[in-house]
C-alpha positions as CSV (number, residue, x, y, z in Angstrom):
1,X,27.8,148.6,73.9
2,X,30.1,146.5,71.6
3,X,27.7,145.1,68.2
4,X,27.2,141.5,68.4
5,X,29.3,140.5,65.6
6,X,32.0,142.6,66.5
7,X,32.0,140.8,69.9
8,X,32.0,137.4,68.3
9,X,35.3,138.4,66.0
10,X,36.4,139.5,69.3
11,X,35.9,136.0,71.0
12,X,37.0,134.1,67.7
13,X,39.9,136.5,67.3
14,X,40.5,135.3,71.4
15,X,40.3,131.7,70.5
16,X,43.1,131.5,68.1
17,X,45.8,133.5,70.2
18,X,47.9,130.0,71.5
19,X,50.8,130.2,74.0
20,X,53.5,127.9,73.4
21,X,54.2,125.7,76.0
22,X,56.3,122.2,75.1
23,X,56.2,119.7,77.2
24,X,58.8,117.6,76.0
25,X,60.7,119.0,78.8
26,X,58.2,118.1,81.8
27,X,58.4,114.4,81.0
28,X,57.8,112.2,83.9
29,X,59.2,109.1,82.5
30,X,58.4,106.7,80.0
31,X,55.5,104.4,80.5
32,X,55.9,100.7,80.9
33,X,55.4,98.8,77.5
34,X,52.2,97.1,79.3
35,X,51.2,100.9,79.2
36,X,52.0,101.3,75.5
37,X,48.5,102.7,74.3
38,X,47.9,104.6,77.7
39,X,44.5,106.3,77.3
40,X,42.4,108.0,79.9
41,X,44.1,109.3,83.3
42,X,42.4,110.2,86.4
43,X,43.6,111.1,89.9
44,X,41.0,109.8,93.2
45,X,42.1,110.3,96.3
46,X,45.6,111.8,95.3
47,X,46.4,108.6,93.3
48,X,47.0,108.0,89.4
49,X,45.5,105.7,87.1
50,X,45.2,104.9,83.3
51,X,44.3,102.2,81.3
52,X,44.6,100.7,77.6
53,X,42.0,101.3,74.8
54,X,40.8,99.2,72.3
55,X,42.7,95.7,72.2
56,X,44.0,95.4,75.4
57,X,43.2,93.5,78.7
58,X,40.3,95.4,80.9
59,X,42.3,96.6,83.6
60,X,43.2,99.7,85.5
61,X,46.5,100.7,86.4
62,X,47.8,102.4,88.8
63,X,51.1,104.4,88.2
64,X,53.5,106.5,91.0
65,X,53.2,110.2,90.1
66,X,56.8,110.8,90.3
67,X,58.0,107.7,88.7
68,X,55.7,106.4,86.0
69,X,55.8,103.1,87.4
70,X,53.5,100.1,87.7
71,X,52.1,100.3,91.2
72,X,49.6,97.8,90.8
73,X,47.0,96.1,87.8
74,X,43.4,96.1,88.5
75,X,41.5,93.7,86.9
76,X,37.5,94.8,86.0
77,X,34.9,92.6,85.0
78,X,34.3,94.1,82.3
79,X,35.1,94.2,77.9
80,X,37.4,96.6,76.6
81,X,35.9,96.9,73.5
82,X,37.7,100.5,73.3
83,X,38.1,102.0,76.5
84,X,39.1,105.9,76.2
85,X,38.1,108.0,79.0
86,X,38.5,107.4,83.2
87,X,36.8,109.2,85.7
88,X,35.0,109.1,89.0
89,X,33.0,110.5,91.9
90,X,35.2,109.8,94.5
91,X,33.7,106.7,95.6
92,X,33.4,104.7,91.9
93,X,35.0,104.5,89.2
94,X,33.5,105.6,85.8
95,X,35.5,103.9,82.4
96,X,34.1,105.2,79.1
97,X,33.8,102.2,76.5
98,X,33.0,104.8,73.9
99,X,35.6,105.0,71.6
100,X,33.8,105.4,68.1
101,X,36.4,106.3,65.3
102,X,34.0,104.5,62.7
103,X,31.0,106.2,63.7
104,X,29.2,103.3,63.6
105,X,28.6,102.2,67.4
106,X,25.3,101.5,68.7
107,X,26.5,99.9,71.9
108,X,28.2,103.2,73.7
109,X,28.7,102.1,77.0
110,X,30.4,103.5,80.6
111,X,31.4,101.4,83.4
112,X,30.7,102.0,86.8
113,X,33.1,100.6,89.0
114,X,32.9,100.9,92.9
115,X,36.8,101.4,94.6
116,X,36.6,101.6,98.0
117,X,40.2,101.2,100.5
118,X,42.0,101.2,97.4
119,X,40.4,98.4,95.8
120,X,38.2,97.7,93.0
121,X,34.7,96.1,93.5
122,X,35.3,92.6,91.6
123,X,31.8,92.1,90.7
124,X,30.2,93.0,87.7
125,X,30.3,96.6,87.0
126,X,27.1,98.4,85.9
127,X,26.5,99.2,82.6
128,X,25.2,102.6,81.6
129,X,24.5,102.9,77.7
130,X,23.2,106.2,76.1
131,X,23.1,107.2,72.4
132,X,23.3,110.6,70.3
133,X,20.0,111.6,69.1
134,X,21.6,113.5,66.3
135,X,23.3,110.8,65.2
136,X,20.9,109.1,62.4
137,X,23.5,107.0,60.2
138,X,25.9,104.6,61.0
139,X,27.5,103.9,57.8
140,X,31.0,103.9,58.2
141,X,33.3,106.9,57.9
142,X,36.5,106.9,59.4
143,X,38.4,110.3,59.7
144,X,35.0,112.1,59.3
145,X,32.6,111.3,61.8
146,X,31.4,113.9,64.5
147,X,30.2,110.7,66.8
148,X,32.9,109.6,68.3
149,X,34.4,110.6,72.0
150,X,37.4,110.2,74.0
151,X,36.6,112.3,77.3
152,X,34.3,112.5,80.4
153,X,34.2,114.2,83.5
154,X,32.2,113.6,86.9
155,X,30.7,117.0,88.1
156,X,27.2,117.7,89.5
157,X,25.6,114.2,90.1
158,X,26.2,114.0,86.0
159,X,28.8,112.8,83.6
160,X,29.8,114.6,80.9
161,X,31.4,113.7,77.7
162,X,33.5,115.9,75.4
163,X,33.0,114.6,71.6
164,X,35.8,113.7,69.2
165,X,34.6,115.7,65.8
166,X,36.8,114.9,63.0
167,X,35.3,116.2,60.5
168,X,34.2,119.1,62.3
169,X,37.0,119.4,64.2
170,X,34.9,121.0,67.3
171,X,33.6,119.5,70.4
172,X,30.2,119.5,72.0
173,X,29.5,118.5,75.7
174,X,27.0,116.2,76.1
175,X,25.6,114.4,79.6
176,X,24.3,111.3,80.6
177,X,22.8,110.3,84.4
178,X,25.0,107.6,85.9
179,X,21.7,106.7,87.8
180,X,19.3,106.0,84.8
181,X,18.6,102.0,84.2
182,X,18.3,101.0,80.5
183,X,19.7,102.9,77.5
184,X,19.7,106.7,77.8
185,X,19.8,109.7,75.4
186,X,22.9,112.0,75.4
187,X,21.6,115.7,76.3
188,X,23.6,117.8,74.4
189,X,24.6,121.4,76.0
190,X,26.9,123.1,74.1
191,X,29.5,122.9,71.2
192,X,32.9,125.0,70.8
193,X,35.1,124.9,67.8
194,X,38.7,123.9,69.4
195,X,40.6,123.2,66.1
196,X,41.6,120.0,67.1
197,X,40.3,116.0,68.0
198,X,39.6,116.4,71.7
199,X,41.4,113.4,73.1
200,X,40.7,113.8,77.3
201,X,39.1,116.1,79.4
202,X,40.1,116.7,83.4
203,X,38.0,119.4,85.5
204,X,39.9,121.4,88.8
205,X,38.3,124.1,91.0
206,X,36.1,125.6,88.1
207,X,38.3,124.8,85.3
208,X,37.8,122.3,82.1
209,X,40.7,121.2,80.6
210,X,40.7,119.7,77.1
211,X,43.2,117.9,75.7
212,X,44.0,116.8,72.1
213,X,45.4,116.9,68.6
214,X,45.2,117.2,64.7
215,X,45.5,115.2,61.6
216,X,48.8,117.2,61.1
217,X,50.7,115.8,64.7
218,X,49.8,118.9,66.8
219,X,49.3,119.0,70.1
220,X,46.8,121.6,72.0
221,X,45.4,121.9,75.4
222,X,42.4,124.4,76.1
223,X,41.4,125.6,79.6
224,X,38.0,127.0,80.2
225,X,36.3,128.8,82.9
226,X,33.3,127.4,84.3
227,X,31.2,130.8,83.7
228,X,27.9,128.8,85.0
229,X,27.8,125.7,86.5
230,X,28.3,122.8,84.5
231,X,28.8,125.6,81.8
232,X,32.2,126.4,80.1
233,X,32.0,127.6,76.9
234,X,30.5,131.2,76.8
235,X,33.9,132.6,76.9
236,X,36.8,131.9,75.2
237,X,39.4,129.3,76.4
238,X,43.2,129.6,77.0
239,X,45.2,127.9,74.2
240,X,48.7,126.4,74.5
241,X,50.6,124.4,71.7
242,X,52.4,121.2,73.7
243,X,54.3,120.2,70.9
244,X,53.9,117.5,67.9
245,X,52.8,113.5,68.8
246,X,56.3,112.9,66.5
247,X,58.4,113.8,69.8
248,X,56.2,113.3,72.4
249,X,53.6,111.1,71.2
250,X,49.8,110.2,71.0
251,X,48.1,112.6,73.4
252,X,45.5,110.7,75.3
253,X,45.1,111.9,78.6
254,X,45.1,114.5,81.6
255,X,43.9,114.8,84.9
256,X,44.7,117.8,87.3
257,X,45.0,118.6,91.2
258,X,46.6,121.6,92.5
259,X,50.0,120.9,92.0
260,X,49.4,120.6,88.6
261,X,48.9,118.8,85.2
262,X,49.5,115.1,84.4
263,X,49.3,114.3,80.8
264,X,49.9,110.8,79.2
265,X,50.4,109.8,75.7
266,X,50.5,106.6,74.0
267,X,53.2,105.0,71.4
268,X,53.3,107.5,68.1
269,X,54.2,105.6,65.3
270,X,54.4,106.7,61.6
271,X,57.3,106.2,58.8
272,X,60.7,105.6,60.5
273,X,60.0,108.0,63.4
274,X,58.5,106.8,66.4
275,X,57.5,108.6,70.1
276,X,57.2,106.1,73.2
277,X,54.5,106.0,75.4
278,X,55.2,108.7,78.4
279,X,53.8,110.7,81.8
280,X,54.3,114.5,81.6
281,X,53.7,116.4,84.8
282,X,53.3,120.6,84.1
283,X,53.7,122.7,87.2
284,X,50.8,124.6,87.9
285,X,52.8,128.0,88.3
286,X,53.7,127.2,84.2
287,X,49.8,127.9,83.3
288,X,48.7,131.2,82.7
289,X,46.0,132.5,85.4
């Protein structure tokens, strides 16, 4: 029998090994400038869409897998007061308006949108709003703040949402009911220390993929094993490095289907260098088992 500590160096030990795997070289194409802070990504019914995040128009794209290109704007009735994370159930959209880089947000909020024959419901979506009942100040502290979030994914009749922890830099999964009226509090389930701002999250066949990056440009993606339902991080993950947000920009979202991974990163923008907004497509044979 292996002594508790030694197992937890073990799995420690297992979370730092990271495979290399740049993506520069899987680019799609670049994104439309209307796409030019491209956050979430999601695929329903074998179709692509993003959106903008904070400071754009409220509206869904949809973009050709192979191309990049517009296929079509969706307009939702709804404020983008920072939209970061897109997923959905297969009959409704869900679009997180949780973006929360302050830390000081007491209006969290997720869209749900019905899509049925390929097109949105135009009515007014309904509003599902939660909280984090750890969270007891709201004083403002940019770069620091382990209250923000950027991910969600639909699994089990639940969403779940992947925190952005600057300070700590870990995330913890938290879930919400999409069917509870009022204001709800965020259960929190577990925590994992990834070593990096989780930016997106996409879940395939008993797999969670977690997207993201550090203050120093670095790009990482984590795969877990769903060891339990709903349950992912009792063992440890497999790491790869994608590159640095200097070549192929701001990391900010992934969805996968069994072809593969489709990753999409917004503008990148410090000093004289610059990275445009693009769509990366990784074969699935390119991941490790």
């Amino acid at each position: 029998m292996i002594p508790v500590f030694l197992l937890l160096i073990h799995l420690q030990v297992s979370a730092q090994k990271t495979d290399f795997l740049k993506i520069r070289k899987y680019r799609v194409s670049h994104l439309d400038e209307q796409l030019k802070e491209s956050s979430g990504l999601d695929l329903m019914n074998g179709q692509l869409y993003t959106f903008n995040d904070s400071g754009n128009t409220p509206d869904i794209y949809q973009v050709d897998r192979t191309s990049g290109n517009i296929i079509r704007k969706l307009p939702v009735q709804a404020e983008n007061k920072d939209w970061e994370a897109l997923a959905n159930d297969g009959r409704n959209f869900y679009i997180g308006d949780f973006g929360n880089n302050a830390g000081t947000r007491k209006d969290l909020t997720v869209y749900k949108v019905p899509f049925s024959e390929g097109n949105l419901n135009t009515d007014v979506p309904e509003t599902i709003r939660f909280y984090y009942p750890e969270q007891k100040e709201f004083v403002p502290d940019y770069g620091q703040t382990d209250f923000d979030a950027e991910a969600m994914i639909y699994l089990n009749g639940k969403l779940h949402l992947f925190t952005k922890e600057w300070g700590s830099k870990a995330t913890s999964r938290y879930e919400i009911d999409p069917e509870v009226p009022g204001v709800q509090e965020a259960k929190k389930k577990e925590s994992f220390k990834t070593g990096f701002m989780v930016t997106d999250a996409a879940y395939f066949e008993h797999r969670l993929y977690l997207i993201g990056y550090t203050k120093k440009t670095e790009v990482f993606l984590e795969v877990f094993k769903e060891t339990e339902p709903g349950v992912f991080f009792s063992e440890a993950p497999q790491k790869y490095y994608l590159g640095s947000a200097l070549s192929i920009g701001q990391i900010e979202g992934i969805a996968v289907d069994g072809a593969g991974i489709y990753i999409s990163g917004e503008k990148f923008k410090v000093s004289v260098t610059h990275a445009a907004q693009s769509l990366y497509f990784i074969p699935k044979e390119k991941l490790k088992n």
